[in-house]
PASEBA-1860 file (N, C-alpha, C; in nm, 3 decimals):
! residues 180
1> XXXXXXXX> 8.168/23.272/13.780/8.249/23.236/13.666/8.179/23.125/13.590 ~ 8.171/23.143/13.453/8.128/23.057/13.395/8.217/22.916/13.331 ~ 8.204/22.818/13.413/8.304/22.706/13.369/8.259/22.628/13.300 ~ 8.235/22.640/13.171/8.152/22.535/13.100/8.199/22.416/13.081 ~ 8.096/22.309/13.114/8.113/22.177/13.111/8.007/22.055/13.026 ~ 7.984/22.183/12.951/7.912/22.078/12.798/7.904/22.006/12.782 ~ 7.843/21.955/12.703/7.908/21.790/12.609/7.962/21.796/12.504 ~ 7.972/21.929/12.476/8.033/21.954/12.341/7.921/21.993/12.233
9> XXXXXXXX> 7.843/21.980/12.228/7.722/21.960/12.097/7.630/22.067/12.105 ~ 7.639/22.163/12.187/7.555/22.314/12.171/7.600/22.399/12.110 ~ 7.675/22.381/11.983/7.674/22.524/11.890/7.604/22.479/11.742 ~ 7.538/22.549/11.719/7.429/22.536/11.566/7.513/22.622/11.538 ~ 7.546/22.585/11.405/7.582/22.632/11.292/7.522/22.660/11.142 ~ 7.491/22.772/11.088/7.402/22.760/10.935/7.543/22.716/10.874 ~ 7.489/22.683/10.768/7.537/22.641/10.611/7.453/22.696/10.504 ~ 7.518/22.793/10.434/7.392/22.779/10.298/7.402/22.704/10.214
17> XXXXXXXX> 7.332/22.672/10.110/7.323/22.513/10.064/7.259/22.592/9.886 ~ 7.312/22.657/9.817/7.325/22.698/9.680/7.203/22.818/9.688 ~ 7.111/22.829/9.676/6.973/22.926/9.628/6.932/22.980/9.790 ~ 6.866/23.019/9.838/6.796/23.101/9.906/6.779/22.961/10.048 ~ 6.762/22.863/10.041/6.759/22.740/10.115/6.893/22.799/10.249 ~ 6.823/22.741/10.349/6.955/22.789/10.432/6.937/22.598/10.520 ~ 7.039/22.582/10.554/7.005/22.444/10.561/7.118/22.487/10.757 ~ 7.063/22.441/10.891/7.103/22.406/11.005/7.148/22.265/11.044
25> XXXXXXXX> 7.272/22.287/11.099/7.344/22.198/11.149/7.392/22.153/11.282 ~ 7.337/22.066/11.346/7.473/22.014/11.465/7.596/22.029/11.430 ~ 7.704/22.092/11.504/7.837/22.094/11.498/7.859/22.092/11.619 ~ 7.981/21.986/11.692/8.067/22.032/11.784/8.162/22.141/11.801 ~ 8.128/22.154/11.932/8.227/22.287/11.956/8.378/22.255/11.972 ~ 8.450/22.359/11.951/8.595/22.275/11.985/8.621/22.345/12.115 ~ 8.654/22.221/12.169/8.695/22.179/12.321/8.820/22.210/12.388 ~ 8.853/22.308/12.480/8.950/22.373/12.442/8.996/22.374/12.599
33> XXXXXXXX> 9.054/22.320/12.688/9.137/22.298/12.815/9.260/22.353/12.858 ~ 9.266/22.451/12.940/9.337/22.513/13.031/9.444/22.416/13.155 ~ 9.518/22.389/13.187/9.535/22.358/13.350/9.663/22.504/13.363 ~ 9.617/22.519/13.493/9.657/22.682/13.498/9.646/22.677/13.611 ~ 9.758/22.704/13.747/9.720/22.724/13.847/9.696/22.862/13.931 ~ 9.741/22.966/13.835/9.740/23.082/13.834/9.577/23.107/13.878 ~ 9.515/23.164/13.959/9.376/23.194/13.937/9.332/23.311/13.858 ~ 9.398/23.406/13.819/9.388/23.526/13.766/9.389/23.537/13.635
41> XXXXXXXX> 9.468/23.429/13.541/9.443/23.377/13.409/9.313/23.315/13.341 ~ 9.225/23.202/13.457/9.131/23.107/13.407/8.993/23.255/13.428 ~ 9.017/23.310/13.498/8.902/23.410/13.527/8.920/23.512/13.401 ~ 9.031/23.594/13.404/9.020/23.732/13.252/9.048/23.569/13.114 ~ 9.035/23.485/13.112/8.999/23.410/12.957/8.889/23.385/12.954 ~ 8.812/23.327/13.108/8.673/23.305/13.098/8.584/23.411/12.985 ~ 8.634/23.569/13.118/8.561/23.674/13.066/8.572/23.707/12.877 ~ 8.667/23.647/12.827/8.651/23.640/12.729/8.633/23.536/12.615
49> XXXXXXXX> 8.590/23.433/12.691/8.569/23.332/12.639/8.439/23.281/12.654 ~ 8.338/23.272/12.808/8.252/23.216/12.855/8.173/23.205/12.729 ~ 8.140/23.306/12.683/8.005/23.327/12.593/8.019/23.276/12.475 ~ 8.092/23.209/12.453/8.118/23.169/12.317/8.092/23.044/12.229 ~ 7.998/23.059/12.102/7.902/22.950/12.079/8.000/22.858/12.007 ~ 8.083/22.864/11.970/8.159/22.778/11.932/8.318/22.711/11.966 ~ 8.324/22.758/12.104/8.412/22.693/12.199/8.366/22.646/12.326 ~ 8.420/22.547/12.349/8.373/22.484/12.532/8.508/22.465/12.565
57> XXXXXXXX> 8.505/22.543/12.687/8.593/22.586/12.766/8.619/22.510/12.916 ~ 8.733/22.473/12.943/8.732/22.432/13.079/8.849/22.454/13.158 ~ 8.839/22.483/13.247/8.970/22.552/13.381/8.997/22.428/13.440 ~ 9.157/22.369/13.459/9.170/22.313/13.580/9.306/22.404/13.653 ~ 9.262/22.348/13.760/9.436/22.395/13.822/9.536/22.266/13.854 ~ 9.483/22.140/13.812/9.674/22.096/13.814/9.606/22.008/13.721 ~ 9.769/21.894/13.703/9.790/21.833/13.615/9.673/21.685/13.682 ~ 9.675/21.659/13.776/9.615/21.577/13.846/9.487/21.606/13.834
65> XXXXXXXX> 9.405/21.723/13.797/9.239/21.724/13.785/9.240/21.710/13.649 ~ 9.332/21.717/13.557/9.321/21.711/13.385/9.364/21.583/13.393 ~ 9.423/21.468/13.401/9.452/21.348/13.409/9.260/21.296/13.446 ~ 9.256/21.295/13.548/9.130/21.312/13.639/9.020/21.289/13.578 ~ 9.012/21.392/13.452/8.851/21.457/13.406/8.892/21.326/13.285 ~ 8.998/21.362/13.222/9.026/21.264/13.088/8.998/21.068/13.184 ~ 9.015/21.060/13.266/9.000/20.944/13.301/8.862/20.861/13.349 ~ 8.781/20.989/13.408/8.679/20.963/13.466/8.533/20.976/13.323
73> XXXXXXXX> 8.557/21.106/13.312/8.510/21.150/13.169/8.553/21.046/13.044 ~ 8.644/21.009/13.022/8.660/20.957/12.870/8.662/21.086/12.737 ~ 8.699/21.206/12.797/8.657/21.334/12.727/8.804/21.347/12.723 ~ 8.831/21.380/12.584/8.943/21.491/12.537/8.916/21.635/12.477 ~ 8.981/21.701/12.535/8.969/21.809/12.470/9.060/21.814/12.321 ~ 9.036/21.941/12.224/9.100/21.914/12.083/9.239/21.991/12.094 ~ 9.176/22.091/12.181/9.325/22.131/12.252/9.387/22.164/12.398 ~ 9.512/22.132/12.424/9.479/22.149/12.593/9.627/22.266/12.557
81> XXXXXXXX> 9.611/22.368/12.632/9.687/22.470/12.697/9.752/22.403/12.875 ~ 9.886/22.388/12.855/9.950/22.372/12.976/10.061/22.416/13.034 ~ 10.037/22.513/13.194/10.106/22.553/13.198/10.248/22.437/13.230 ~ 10.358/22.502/13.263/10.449/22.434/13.289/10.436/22.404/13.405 ~ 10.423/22.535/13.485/10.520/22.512/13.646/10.335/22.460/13.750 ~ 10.311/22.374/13.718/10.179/22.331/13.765/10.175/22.294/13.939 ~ 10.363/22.202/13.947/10.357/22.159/14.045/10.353/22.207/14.191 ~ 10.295/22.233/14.316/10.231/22.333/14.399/10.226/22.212/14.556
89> XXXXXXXX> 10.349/22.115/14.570/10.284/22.069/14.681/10.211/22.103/14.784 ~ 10.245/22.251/14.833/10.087/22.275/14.949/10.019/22.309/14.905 ~ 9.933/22.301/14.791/9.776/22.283/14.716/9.784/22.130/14.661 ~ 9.884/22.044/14.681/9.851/21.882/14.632/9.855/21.843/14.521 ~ 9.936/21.955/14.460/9.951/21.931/14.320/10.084/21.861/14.314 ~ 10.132/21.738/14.226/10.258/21.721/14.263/10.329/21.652/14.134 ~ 10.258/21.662/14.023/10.241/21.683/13.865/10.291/21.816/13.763 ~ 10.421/21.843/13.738/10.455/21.933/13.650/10.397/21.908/13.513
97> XXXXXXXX> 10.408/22.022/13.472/10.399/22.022/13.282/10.460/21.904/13.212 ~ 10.599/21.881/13.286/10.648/21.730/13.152/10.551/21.640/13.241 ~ 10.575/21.622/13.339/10.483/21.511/13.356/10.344/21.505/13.337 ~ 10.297/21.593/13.334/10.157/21.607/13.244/10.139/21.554/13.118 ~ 10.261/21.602/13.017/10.235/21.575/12.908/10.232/21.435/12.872 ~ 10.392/21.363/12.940/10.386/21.229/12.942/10.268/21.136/12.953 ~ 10.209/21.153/13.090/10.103/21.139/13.150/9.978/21.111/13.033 ~ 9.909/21.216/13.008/9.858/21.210/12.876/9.889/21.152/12.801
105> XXXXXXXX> 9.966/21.154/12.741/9.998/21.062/12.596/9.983/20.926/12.586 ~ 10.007/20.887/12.753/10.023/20.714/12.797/9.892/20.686/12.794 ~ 9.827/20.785/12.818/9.646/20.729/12.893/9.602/20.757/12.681 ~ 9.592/20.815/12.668/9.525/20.892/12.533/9.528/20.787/12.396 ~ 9.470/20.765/12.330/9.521/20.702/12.186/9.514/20.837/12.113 ~ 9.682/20.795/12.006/9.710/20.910/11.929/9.567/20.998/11.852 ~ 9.450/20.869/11.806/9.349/20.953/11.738/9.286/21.039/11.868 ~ 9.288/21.045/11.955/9.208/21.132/11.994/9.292/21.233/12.092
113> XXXXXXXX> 9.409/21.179/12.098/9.510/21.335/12.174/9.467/21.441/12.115 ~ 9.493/21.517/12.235/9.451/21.661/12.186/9.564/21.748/12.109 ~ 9.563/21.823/12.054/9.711/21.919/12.064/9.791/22.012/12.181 ~ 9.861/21.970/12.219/9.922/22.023/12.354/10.043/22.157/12.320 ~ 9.955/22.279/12.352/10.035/22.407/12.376/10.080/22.410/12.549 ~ 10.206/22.418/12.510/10.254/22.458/12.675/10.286/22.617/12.667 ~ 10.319/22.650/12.805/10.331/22.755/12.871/10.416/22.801/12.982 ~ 10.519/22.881/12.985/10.599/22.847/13.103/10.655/22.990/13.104
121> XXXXXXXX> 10.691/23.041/13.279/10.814/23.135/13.261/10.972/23.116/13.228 ~ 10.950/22.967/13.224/11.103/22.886/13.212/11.085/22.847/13.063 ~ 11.171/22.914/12.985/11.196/22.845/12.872/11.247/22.661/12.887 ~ 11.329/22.674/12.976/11.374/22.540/12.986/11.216/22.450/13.040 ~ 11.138/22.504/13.092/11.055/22.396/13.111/10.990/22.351/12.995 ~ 10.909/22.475/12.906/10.901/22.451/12.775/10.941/22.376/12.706 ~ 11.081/22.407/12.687/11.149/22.248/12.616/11.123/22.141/12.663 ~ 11.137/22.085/12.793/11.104/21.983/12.878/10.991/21.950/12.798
129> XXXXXXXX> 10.878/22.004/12.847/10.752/21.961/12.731/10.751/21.921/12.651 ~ 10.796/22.004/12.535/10.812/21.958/12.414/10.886/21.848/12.415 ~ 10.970/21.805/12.457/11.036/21.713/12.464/10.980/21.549/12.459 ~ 10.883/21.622/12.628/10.789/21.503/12.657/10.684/21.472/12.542 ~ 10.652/21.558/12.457/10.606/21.547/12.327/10.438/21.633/12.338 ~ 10.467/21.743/12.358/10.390/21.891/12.337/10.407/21.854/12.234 ~ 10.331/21.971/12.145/10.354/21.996/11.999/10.369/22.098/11.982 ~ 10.370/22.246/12.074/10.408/22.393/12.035/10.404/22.424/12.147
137> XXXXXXXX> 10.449/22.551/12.133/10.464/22.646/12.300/10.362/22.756/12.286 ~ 10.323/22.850/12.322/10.266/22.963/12.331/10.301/23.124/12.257 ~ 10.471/23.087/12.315/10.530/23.160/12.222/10.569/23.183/12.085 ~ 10.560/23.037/11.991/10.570/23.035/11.893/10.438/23.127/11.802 ~ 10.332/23.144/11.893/10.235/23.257/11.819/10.265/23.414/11.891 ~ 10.356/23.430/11.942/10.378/23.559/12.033/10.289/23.619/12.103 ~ 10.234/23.507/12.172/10.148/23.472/12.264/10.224/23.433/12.441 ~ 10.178/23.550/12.530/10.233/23.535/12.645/10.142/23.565/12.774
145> XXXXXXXX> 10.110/23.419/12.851/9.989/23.440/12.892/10.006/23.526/13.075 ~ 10.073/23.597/13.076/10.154/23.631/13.199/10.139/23.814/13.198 ~ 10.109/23.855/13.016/10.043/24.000/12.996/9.955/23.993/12.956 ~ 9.877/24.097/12.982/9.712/24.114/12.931/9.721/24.120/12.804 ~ 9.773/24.182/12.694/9.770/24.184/12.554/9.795/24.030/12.535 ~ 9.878/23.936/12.553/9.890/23.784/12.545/9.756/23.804/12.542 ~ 9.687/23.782/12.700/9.539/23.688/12.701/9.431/23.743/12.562 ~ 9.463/23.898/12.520/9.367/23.935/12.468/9.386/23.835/12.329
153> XXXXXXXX> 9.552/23.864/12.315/9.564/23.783/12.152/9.505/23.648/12.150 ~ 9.579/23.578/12.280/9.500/23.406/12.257/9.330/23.437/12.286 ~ 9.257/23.515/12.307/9.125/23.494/12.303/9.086/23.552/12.171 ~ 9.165/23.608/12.104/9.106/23.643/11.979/9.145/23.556/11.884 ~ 9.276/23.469/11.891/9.276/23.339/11.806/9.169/23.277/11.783 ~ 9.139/23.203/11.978/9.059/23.087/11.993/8.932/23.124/11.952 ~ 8.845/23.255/11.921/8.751/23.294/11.879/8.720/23.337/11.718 ~ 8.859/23.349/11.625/8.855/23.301/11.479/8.844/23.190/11.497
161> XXXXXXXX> 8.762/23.109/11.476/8.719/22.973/11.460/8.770/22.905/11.285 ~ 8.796/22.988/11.269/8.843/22.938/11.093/9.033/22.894/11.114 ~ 9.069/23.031/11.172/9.214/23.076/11.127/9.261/22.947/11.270 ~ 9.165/22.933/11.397/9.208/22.800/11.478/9.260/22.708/11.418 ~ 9.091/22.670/11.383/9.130/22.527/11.270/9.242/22.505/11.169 ~ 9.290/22.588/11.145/9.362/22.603/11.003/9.528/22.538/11.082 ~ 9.561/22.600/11.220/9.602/22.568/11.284/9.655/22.506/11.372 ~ 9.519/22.379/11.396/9.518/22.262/11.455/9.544/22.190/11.364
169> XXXXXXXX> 9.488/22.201/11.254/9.539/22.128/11.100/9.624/22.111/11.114 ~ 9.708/22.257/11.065/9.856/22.202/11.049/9.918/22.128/11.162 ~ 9.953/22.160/11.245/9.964/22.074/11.398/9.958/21.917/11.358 ~ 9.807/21.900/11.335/9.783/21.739/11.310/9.907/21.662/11.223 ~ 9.875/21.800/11.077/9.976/21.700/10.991/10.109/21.710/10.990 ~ 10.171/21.787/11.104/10.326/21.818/11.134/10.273/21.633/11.171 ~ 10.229/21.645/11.320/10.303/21.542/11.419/10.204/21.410/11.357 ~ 10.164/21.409/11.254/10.097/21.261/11.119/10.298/21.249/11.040
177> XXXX> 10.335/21.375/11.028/10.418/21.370/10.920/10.534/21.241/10.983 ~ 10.555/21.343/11.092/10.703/21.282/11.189/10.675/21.144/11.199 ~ 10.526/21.110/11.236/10.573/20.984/11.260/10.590/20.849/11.181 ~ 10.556/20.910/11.033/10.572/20.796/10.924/10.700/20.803/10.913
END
């Protein structure tokens, strides 16, 4: 499985630049975080994700290795996907989705939080999230990561790299709006 752990800065991008001139660029990739304890999810997104020059991708399985990486690392991702039901005491997980989110937000400065999509079979946990201050669910794109058509749709989002952005945008300036 390919778990990429980048630095972020391996996707070249052209630009054309008016006449026949083609002018190359450094661009970061957007950084895009899973915690998923499911194993059968981080593997069929890989497969459709690994290869991809303009996303870096990373799997955890609890809330405690994504706390973890953001602490040790100093790395945010731009977006983190979380499931809800994370918590798993006989694997040592002992960190749900709200407390994840919380979690995050305390450690994070607002400029560099990521955007937090949750994920849950419990609507009510969902809310919980959001609550804790997610900014969308999964379902709000009719996106359900529990059927294969879900995984196919969210890998074909996260791979329009335009219609993403456009996305995270708005996102940004919802939760810029709320808080003035």
């Amino acid at each position: 499985m390919n778990m990429n752990m980048g630095n972020g800065m391996e996707g070249m991008h052209s630009n054309h630049d008016g006449g026949n001139v083609e002018k190359k660029e450094w661009l970061p990739k957007t950084k895009i975080w899973f915690a998923e304890d499911d194993r059968d999810i981080p593997h069929l997104l890989d497969d459709c994700l690994g290869e991809s020059e303009d996303l870096s991708v990373r799997f955890f399985p609890s809330g405690e290795s994504v706390l973890e990486a953001i602490g040790k690392d100093k790395e945010t991702p731009d977006i983190l996907f979380a499931d809800g039901d994370l918590r798993n005491p006989q694997k040592g997980c002992s960190i749900d989705g709200p407390e994840l989110v919380e979690k995050l937000i305390e450690m994070v400065p607002d400029k560099d939080r990521p955007i937090i999509c949750v994920f849950s079979d419990s609507d009510q946990m969902c809310l919980d999230m959001l609550k804790a201050g997610a900014d969308m669910k999964l379902t709000d794109l009719d996106i359900n990561l529990r059927k294969i058509d879900g995984i196919i749709s969210l890998c074909g989002l996260l791979l329009d790299t335009k219609k993403l952005h456009e996305i995270l945008e708005k996102i940004k300036a919802k939760r810029n709006a709320t808080k003035v």
